[in-house]
N, C-alpha and C positions, 0 to 999 in steps of 0.2 A: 694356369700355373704350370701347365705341362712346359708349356713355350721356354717360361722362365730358367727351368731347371733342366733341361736335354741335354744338355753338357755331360752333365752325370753318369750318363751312358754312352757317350759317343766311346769311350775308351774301350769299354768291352766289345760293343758293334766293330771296333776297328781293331781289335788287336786279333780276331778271328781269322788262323791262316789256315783252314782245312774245309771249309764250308762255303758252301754260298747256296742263296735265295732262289734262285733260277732254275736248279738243278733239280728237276722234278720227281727223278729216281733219288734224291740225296732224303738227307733227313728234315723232317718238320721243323718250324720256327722253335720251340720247345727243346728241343735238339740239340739246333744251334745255339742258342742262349747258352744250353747247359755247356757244351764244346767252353764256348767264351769264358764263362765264369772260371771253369776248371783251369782254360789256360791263363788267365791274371792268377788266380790261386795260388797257381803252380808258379808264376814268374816272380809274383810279389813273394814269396818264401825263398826264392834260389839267392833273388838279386838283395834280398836285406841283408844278409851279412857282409855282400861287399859294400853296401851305400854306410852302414855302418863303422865300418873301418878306414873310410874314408873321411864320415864325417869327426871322430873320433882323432882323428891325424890334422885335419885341416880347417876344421869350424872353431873359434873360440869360445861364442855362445850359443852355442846351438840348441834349436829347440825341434822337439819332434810333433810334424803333425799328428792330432787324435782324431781326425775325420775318418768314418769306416768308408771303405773300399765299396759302392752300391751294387753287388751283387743282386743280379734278379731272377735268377734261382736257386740257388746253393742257399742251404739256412744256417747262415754263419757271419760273422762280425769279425773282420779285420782290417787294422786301420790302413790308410793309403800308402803308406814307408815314405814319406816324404818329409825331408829333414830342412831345415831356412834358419837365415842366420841373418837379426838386421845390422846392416852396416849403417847407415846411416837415419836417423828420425826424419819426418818431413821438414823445409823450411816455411813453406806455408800450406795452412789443413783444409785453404778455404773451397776447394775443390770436393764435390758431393758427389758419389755413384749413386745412380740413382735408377728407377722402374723409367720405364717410360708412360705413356699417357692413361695407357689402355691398363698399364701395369700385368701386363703377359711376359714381357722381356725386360733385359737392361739395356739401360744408353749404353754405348759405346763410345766412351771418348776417343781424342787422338791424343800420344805421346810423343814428346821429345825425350828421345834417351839414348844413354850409352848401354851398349849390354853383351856379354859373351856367351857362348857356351860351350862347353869343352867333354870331354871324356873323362873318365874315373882317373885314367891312366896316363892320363897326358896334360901337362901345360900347354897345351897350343889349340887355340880355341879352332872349332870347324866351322863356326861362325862367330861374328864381331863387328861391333859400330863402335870402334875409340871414340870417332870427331862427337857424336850424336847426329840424328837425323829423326823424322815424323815417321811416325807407323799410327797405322789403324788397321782395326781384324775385320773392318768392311773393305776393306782396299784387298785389289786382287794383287799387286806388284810382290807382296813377301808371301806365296803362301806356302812356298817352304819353309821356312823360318818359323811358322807359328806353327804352335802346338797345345794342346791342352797346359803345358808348363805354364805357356803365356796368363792364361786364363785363372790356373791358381794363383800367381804371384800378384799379377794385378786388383782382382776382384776382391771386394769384403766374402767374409765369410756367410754374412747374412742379411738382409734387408729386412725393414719396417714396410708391413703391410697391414691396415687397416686395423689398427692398436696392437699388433702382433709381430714378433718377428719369424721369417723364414728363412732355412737355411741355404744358401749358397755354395760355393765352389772355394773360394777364396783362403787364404791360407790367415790375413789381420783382420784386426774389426771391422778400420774403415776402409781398405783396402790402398794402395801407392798412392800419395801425393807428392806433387814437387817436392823436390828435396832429398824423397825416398830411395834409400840402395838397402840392396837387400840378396843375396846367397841362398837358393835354393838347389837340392840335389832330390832328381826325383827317380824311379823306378821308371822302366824303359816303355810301361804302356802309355805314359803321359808324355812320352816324345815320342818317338817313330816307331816302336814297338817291335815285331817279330821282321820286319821287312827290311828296317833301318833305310837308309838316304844314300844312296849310291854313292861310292868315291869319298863319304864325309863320315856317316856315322855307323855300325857295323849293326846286325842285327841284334834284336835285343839287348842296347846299351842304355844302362842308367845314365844322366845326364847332370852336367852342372849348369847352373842357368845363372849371371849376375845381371842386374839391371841396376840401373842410376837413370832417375825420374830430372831429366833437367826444366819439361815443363810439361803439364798437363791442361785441355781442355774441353 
C-alpha cells in the first residue's frame, strides 16, 4: 500500500530548497522532513489568498478541494488550496481506473487531450496542446510537463480495495473520462515549487492547469 500512495509525499521531498541527504555534517532525516513541512506550511498560507482571488474572478463554479495537505511531521490538518472547476461531464464513463494485479499501484493509462497551463497573471499559456496529442506519466518524452497537477486532475480520489475504500490523490470520484474538461488552480508545490522551470514558469508560482479528455485508454 506504500507503493500505491507515494505520490502523497513526493511534494514535500521535493519542494525542500535548503537540505539534502548527502550532507553528513547537515541535519538528520527528522530535520529534513520538518524543514519540508514548515516550507509547504508556509507556502500554502502566502499563495491561498492569491489562488483565491483568482479563482473568485475567473471560475464560475468553483469548488474547493477538502483533501488535507500529508504532512509528516507537523501535527496539523490543512487542506491542499487546490480549487477545479468542471467544464465539461464525461461523454462516455466506460473507462475504469484501476489497481493493478498485485494491487500495490495504479494502471496508468494513456490520454488524448487538449490542455494549458498558464500563470495566475497571465493569458498566455507556458505550456499548451490546442490540436490534442497522447501522453502517458510512463513515457519519458514530456517530463517537464508533468507534474503532481497531472496526477490530481486525472486520478479518482479513492479506490475499492478488498470491500473497502482507500484514499487516493485525485480531485473526482471516478477520476477523467473521455469527454472530461475540467479547470484546476493549484498552489506552487504541486507544480515546480521553489525552483520553478527556467525561461516558463518563475519560482514559487501557483498554476492553472485545463485539460479536455478527447480519448482515454
Amino acid at each position: 500500500m506504500k507503493k500505491l500512495i507515494r505520490f502523497l509525499f513526493v511534494v514535500s521531498l521535493s519542494t525542500a530548497a535548503f537540505t539534502s541527504c548527502n550532507d553528513t555534517d547537515g541535519p538528520d532525516i527528522n530535520e529534513i522532513r520538518l524543514r519540508n513541512d514548515q516550507y509547504a506550511d508556509s507556502i500554502l498560507s502566502v499563495e491561498k489568498p492569491k489562488i483565491e482571488a483568482y479563482v473568485q474572478a475567473n471560475l464560475i463554479n468553483a469548488v474547493e478541494d477538502t483533501t488535507k495537505y500529508p504532512f509528516e511531521v507537523l501535527n496539523k490538518q490543512v487542506k491542499r488550496g487546490i480549487w477545479y472547476e468542471i467544464l465539461s461531464q464525461p461523454t462516455d464513463d466506460s473507462y475504469e481506473y484501476k489497481l493493478n494485479a498485485t494491487q500495490t499501484n495504479v494502471v496508468y493509462p494513456t490520454w488524448k487531450l487538449k490542455y494549458s497551463v498558464k500563470l495566475l497573471t497571465s493569458d498566455t499559456p507556458v505550456f499548451s496542446d490546442t490540436e490534442g496529442s497522447t501522453y502517458s506519466l510512463t513515457s519519458n518524452d514530456n517530463n517537464n510537463i508533468f507534474t503532481y497537477a497531472w496526477l490530481v486532475a486525472f486520478f479518482p480520489a479513492r479506490y475499492s480495495l478488498n470491500g473497502s475504500f482507500i484514499p487516493y490523490v485525485g480531485l473526482t470520484e471516478k477520476g477523467l473520462k473521455k469527454g472530461s474538461k475540467i479547470k484546476l488552480v493549484v498552489p506552487s508545490i504541486y507544480a515546480y515549487g521553489s525552483t520553478g522551470l527556467s525561461g516558463k514558469v518563475p519560482a514559487n508560482s501557483p498554476l492553472v492547469y485545463e485539460f479536455e479528455v478527447l480519448d482515454i485508454q
